[in-house]
N, C-alpha and C positions, 0 to 999 in steps of 0.2 A: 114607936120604935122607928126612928131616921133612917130611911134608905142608906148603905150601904154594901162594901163588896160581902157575897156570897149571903144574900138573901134575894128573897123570890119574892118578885112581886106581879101584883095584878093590877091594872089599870085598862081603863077605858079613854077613849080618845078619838079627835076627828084630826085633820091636816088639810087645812086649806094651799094652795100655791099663791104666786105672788099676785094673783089678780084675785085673790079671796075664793076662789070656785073652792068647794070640797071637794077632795080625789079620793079619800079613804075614810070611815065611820064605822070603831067599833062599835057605837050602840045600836043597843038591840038585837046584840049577839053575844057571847061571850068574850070576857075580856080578854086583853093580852097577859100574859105570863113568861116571862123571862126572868133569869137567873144575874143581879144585879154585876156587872164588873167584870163580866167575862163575854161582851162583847156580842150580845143575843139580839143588839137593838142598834139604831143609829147612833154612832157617838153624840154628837148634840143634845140629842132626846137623853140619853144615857146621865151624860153630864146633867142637864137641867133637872134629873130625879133626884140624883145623889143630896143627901140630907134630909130629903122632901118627908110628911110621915102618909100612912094612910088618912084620907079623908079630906086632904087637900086636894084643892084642883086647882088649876095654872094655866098659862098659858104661855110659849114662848115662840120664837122667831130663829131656825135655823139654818146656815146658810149652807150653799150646796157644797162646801168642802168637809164640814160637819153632819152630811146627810147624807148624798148618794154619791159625790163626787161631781166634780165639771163634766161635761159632755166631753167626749174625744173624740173629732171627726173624724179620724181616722177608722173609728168603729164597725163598718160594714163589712157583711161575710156573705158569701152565696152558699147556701144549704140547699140540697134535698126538701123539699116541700113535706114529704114524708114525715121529718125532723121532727115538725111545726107539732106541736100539743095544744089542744084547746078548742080548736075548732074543725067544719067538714070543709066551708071554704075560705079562703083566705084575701081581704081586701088589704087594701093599701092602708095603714095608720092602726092598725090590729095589733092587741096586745097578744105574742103568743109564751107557750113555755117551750125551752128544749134544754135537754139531759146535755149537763157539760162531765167534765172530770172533778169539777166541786158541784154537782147535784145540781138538779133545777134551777134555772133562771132564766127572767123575764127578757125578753126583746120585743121589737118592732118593727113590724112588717113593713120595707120600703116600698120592695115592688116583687110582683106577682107575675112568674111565667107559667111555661106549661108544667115543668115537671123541678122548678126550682126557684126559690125567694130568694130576695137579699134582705136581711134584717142587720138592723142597728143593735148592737150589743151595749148599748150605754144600758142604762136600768130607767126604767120612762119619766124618771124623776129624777136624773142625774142634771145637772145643772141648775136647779130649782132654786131660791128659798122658799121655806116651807114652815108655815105656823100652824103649832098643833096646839092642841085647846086640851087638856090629858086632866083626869079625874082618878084620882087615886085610891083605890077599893080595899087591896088587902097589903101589909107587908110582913112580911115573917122567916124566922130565921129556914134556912135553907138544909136540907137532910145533909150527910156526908158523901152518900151515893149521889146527890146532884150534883155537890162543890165535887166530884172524883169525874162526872160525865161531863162540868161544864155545862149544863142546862137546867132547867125545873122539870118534874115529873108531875103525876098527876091532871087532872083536870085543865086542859088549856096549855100542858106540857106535855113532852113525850113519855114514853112506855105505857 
């Protein structure tokens, strides 16, 4: 069955940056699962599945406007240290989390005071290209409650 909009698929995968280092490996955990065409995943990655079947693996090359987006210097905010999720102290180059108005997301700690950081709000992969190496597990069609929430359920999805 060819990947297409409103099936759910599982796949496995690494992402190297553009010096080859790996920053992220799903194996030896469980796979990824998202709900094809609605936007669960980076568009590039997205695109480079569509048609693909289960049991294929791939590899492709995507660039940062297709990934996370360019960096925006403009990016930096001063927060409350408090804010910060993830850790008890906080160094310079530290990935943390904080609760926005669209839910969690990733920044990076510029600089450390006493009672306040400034982080970078790009996502720590914005700018990047980024080659993922993706192994394709399961694909199948998607429930009506998923295509109705816009995501996959079950195992590796939510509810």
């Amino acid at each position: 069955m060819p990947i297409e909009k409103n099936q759910v698929v599982l796949f496995h995968y690494s992402v190297s940056d553009d010096q080859g280092k790996v920053v992220e490996n799903s194996r030896g955990g469980e796979p990824n699962v998202y709900l094809h065409g609605h936007g669960g995943i980076i568009r590039g990655l997205e695109e480079a599945l569509q048609g693909r079947d289960a049991g294929e693996s791939f590899s492709v090359t995507i660039t940062s406007e297709k990934a996370y987006g360019p960096r925006k210097a403009d990016s930096i905010q001063r927060v409350p240290i408090k804010h910060l999720i993830g850790a008890k102290r906080w160094k310079r180059g530290m990935v943390a989390q904080v609760k926005t108005e669209q839910g969690q997301r990733h920044v990076i700690v510029v600089k450390v005071g006493l009672k306040f950081a400034d982080i970078d709000n790009n996502h720590p992969m914005a700018g990047k290209t980024l080659t993922f190496d993706v192994d394709i597990i399961e694909v199948r069609a998607a429930s009506s409650e998923e295509i109705a929430h816009g995501h996959a359920h079950g195992p590796g999805g939510h509810h």
